[in-house]
KEVEX-458260 format. One line per 3 residues: number of its first residue (from 1); their letters; for each residue x, y, z of N, C-alpha, C. Coordinates in steps of 0.001 Angstrom, whole numbers. Layout:
NUM = a = X Y Z X Y Z X Y Z ~ ...
# end
This chain:
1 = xxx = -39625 21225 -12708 -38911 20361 -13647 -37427 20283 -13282 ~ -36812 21748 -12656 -35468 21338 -12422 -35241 20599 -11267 ~ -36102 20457 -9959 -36074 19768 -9496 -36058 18579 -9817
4 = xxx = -37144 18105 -10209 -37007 16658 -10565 -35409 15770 -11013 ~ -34980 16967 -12077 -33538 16573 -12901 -32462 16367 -11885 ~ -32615 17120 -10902 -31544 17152 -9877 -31892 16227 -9301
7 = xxx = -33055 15947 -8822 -33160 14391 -7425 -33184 13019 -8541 ~ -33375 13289 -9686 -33069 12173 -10843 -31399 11602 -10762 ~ -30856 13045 -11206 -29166 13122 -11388 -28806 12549 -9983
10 = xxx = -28869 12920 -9011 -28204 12914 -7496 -28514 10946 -7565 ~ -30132 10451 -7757 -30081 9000 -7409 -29039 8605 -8645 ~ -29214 8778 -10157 -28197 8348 -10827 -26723 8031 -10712
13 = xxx = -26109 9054 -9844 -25079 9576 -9548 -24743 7971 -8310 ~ -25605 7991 -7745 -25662 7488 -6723 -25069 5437 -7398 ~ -25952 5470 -7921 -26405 4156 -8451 -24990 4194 -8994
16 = xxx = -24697 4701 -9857 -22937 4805 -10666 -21883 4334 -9718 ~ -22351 5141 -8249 -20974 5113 -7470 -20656 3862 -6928 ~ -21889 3210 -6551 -22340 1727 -5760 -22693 654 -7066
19 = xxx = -22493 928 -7780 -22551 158 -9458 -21010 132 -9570 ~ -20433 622 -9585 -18705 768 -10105 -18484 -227 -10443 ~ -17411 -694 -11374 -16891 -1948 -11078 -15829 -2452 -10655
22 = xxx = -16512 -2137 -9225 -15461 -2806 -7878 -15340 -4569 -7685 ~ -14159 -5163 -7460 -14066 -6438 -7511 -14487 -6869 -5835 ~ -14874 -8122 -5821 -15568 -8441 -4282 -13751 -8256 -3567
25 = xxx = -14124 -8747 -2122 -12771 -9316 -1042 -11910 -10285 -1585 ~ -10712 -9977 -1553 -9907 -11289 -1631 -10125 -12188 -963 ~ -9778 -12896 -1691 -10035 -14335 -1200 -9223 -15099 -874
28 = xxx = -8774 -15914 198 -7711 -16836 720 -8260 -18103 1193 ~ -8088 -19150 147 -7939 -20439 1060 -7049 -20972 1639 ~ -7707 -21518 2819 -7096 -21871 3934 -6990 -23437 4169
31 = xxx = -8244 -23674 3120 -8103 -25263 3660 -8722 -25665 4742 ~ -9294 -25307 5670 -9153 -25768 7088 -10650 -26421 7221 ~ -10888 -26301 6227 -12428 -27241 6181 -12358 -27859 5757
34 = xxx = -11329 -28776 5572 -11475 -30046 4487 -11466 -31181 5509 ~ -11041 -30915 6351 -11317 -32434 7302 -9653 -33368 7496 ~ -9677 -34183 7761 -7801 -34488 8072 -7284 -35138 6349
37 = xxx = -7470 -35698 5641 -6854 -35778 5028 -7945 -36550 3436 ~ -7676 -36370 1915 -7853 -36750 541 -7709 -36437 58 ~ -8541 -36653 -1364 -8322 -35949 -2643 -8926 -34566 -2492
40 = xxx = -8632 -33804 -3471 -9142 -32389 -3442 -10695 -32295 -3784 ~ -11479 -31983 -3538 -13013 -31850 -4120 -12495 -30564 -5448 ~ -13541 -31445 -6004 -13055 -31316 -7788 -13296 -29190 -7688
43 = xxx = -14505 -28873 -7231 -14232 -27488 -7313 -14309 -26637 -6246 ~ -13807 -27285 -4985 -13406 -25976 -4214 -12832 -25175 -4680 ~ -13862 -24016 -3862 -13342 -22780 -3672 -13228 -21839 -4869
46 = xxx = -14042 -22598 -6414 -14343 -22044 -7087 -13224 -22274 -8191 ~ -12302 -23412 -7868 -11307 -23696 -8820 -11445 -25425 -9089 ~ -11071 -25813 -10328 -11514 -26831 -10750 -10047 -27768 -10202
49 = xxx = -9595 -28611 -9455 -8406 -29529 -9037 -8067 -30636 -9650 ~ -8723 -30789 -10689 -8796 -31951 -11674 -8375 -32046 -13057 ~ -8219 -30715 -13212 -8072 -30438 -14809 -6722 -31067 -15255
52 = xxx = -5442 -31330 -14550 -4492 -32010 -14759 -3415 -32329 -13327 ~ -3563 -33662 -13109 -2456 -33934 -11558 -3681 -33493 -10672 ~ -2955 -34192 -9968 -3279 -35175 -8277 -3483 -34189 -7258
55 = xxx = -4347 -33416 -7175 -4258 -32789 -5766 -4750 -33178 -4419 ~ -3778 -33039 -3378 -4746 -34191 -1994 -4511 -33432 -888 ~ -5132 -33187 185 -4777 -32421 1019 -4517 -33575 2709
58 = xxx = -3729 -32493 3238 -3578 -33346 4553 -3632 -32649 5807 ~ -4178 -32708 6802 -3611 -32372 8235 -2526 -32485 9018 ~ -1538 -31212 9059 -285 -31304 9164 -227 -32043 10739
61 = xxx = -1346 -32039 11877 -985 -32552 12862 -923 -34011 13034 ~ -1840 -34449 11635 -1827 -36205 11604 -1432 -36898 10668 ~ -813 -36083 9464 27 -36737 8675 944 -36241 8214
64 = xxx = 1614 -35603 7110 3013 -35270 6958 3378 -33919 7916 ~ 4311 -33828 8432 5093 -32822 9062 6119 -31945 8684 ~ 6845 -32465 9323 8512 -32099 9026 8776 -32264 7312
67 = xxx = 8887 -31506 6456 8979 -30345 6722 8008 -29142 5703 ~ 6667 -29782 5778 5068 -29668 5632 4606 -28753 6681 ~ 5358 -27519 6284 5015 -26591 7333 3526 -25770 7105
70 = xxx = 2136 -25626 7802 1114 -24739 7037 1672 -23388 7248 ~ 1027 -22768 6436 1688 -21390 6976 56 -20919 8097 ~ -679 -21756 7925 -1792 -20880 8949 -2770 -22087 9302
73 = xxx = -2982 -22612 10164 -3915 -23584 10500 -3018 -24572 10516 ~ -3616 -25869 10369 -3027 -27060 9942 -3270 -27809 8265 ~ -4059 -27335 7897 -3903 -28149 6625 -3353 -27360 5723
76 = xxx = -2652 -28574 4521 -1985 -27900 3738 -2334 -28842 2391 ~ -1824 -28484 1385 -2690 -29364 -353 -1028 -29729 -789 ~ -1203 -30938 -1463 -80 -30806 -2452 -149 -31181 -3755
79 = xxx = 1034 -31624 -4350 336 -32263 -5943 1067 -33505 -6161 ~ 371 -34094 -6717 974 -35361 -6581 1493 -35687 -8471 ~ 2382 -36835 -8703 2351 -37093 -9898 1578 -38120 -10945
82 = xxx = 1191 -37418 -12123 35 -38047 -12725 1453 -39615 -13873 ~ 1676 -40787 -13263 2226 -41154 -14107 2025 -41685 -15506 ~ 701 -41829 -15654 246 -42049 -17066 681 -40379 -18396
85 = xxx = 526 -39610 -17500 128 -38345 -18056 1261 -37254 -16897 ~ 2743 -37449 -17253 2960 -36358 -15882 3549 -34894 -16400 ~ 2891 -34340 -17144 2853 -33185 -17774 2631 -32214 -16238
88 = xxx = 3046 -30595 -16096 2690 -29871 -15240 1278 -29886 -14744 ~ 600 -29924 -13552 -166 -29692 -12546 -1033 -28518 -12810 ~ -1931 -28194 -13056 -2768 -26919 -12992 -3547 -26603 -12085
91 = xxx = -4375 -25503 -11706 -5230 -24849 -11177 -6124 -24476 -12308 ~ -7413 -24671 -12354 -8282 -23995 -13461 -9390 -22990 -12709 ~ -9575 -22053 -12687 -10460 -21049 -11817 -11962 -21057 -13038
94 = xxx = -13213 -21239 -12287 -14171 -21467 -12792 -14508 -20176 -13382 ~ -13757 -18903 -12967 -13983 -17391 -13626 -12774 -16847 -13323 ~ -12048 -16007 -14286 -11062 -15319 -14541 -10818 -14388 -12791
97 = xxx = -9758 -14629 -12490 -8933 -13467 -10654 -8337 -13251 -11731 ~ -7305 -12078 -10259 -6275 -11478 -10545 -5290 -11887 -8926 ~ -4711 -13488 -9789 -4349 -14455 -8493 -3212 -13723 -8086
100 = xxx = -2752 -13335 -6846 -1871 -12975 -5785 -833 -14501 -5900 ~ -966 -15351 -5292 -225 -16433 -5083 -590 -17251 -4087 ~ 872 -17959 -3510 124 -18920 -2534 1501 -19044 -1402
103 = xxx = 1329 -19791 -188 2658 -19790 406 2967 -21657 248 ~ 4366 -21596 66 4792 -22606 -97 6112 -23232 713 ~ 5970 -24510 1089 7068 -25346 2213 7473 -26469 1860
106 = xxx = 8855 -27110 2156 8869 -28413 1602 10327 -28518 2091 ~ 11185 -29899 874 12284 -30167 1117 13489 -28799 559 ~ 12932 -28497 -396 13555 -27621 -878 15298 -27826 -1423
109 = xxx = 15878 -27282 -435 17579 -27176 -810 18209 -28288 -100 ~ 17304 -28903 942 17501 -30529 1637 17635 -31268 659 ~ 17182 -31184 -389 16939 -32209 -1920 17973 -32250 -2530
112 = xxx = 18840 -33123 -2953 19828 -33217 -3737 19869 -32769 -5193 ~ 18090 -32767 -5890 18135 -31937 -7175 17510 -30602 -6775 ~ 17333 -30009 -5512 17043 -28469 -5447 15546 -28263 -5705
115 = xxx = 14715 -28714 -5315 13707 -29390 -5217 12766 -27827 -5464 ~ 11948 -27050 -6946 11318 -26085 -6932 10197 -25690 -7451 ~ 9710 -24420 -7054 8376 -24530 -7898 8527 -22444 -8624
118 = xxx = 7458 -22807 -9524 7625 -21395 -10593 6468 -21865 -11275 ~ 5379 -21209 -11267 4358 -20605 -11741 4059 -19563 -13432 ~ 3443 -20405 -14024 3000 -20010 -15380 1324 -19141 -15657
121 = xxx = 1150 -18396 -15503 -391 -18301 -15572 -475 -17502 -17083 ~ -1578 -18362 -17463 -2675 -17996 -18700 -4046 -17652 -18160 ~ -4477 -17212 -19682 -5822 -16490 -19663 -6221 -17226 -20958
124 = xxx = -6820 -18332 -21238 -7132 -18635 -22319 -6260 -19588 -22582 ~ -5754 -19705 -23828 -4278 -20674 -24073 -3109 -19614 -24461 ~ -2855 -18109 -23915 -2258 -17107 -23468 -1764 -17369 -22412
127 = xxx = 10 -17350 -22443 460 -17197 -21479 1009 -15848 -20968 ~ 199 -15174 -20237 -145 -13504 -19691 1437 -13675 -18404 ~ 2157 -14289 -18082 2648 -13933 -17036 3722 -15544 -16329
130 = xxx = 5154 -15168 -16147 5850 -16153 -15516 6742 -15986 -14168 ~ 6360 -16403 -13175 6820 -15927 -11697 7912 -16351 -11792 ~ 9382 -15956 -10420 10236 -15897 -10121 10058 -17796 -9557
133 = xxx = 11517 -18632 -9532 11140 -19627 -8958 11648 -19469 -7805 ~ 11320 -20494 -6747 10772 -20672 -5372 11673 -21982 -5023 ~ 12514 -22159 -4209 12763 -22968 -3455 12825 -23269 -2360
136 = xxx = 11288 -24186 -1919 10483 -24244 -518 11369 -24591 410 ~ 11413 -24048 1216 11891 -24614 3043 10693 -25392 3793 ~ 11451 -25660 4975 10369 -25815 6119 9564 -24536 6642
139 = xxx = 10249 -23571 6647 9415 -22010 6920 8552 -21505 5463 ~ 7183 -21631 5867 6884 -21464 4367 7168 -20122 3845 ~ 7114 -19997 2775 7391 -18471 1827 6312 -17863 582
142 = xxx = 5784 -16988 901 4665 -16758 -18 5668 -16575 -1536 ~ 5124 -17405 -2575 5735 -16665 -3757 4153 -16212 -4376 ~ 4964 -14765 -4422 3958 -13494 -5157 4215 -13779 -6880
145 = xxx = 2790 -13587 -7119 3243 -13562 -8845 3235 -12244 -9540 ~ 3361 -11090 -8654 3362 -9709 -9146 2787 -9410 -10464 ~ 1543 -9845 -10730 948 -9602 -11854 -480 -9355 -11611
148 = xxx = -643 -7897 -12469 -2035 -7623 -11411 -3557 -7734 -12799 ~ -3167 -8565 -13948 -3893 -8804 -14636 -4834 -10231 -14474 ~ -5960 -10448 -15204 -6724 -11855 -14944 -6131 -12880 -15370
151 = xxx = -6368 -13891 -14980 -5821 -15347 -15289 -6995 -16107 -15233 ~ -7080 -17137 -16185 -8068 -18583 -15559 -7506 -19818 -15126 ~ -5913 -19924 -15607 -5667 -21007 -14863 -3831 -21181 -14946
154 = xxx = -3301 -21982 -13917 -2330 -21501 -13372 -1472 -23011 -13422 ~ -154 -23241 -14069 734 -24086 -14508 1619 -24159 -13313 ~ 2176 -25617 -12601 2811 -25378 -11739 4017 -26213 -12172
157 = xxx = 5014 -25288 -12350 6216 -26145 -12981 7049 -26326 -11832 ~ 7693 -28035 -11395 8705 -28610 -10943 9376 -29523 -11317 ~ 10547 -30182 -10862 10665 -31414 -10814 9669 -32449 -11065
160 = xxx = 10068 -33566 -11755 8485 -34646 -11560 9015 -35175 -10627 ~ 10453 -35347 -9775 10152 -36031 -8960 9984 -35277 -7321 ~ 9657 -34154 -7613 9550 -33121 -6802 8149 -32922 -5886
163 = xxx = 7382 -33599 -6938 5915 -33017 -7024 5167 -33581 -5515 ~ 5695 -34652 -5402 4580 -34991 -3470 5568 -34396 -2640 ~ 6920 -33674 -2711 7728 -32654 -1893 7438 -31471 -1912
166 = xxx = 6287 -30961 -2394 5854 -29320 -2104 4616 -29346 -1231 ~ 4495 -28930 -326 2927 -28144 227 2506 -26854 131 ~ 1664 -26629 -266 981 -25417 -362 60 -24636 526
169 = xxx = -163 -23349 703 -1143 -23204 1972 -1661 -21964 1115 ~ -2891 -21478 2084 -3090 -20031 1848 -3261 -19284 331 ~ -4065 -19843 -624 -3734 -19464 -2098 -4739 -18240 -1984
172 = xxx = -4094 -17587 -2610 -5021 -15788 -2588 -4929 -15569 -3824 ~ -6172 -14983 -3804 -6595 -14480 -5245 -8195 -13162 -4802 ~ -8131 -12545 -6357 -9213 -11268 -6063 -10055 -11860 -7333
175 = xxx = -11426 -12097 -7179 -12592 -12411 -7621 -12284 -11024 -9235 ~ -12674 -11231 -10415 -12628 -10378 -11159 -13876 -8726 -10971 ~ -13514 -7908 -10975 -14674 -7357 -10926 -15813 -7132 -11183
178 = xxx = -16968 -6969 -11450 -17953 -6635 -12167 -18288 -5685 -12814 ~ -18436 -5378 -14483 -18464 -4109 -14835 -20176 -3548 -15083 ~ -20362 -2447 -14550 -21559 -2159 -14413 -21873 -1807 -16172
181 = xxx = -23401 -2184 -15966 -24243 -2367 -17488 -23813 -834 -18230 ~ -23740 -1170 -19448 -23463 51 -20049 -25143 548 -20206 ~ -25972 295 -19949 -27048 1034 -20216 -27233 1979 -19077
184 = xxx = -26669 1562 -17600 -26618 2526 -16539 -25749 4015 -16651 ~ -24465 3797 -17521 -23763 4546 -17634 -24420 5718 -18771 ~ -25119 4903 -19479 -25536 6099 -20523 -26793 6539 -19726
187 = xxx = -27584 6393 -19107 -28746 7232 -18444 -27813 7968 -17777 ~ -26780 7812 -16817 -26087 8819 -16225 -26184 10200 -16986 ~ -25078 9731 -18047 -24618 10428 -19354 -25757 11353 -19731
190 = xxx = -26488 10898 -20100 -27942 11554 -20474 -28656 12533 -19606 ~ -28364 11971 -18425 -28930 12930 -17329 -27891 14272 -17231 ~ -26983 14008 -17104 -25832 15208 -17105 -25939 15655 -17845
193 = xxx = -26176 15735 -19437 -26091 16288 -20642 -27404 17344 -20298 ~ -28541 16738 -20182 -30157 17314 -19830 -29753 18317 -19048 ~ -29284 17764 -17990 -29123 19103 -16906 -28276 20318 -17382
196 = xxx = -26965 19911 -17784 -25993 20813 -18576 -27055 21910 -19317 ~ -28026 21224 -20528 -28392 21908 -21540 -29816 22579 -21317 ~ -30395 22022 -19334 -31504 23213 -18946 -30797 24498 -18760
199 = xxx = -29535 24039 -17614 -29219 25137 -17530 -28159 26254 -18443 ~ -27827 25857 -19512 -27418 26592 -20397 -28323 27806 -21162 ~ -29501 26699 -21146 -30696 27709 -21481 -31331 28460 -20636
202 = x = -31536 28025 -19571 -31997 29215 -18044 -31097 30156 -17952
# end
């Protein structure tokens, strides 16, 4: 019988460790599958591009350049302005990250109004978090949003007349984790307790 409890406990043990709730690989889009240049497909990459403003992507070798720098490949996304409706630009993530950021290039301080971007992220209609602002160059610059909590979707505040002067590259984000079933955790529990209270009595 004590056998059994022990090769019980040891697979339990086991299952707990490889159960955890570890979040998958970060994730970085790159873009580089989109082909030379359109609109954004409504949910790449697991984020919805539609929920408010224009997103379109391009191939930096066959259409904008200078100073549409990618930071990795050639394509890069931007946002365009919604003029019926030109309220801030979003990102909507089809399940709650814990978004890193993105790298960003443009006219920047070439611009006579200082041409920038600064990041709002919510979780709900919670606004959990507001980044440092960013004023893009031609060398792109990752702006980090140093916030290591979930978000579902992400406010991109600029200029309106700013908005087809930013490119974006490289947006990183970590998939939320998965929390293992609480019914696994209590057989654990249970098993440890059992074992504890054979051998208290042996």
């Amino acid at each position: 019988m004590k056998k059994i409890i022990v090769v019980t406990l040891s697979l339990c043990l086991g299952l707990l460790h490889f159960a955890g709730p570890a979040g998958a690989s970060t994730t970085v889009l790159t873009f580089e599958d989109l082909g030379v240049s359109g609109p954004m497909p409504e949910f790449y990459g697991g984020i919805d591009w539609r929920t408010v403003g224009n997103w379109s992507h391009y191939d930096h070798n066959n259409a904008f350049q200078w100073p549409y720098t990618p930071h990795s490949g050639s394509e890069i996304v931007y946002y365009g302005q919604d003029i019926i409706d030109p309220e801030p630009v979003q990102l909507r993530f089809e399940n709650p990250v814990r978004f890193d950021g993105a790298w960003f290039s443009g006219f920047g301080e070439f611009a006579s109004n200082m041409y920038t971007v600064q990041l709002d992220l919510y979780l709900g209609s919670t606004l959990v978090h507001s980044t440092d602002t960013l004023i893009p160059t031609p060398e792109p610059t990752f702006l980090a949003t140093n916030y290591g909590g979930l978000v579902d979707h992400v406010v991109f505040n600029s200029p309106t007349s700013a908005r087809n002067s930013i490119a974006m590259d490289d947006l990183t984000f970590d998939p939320a984790p998965v929390p293992v079933p609480a019914a696994l955790y209590l057989l654990g529990s249970g098993l440890i307790g059992l074992a504890g209270f054979k051998r208290k009595k042996g």
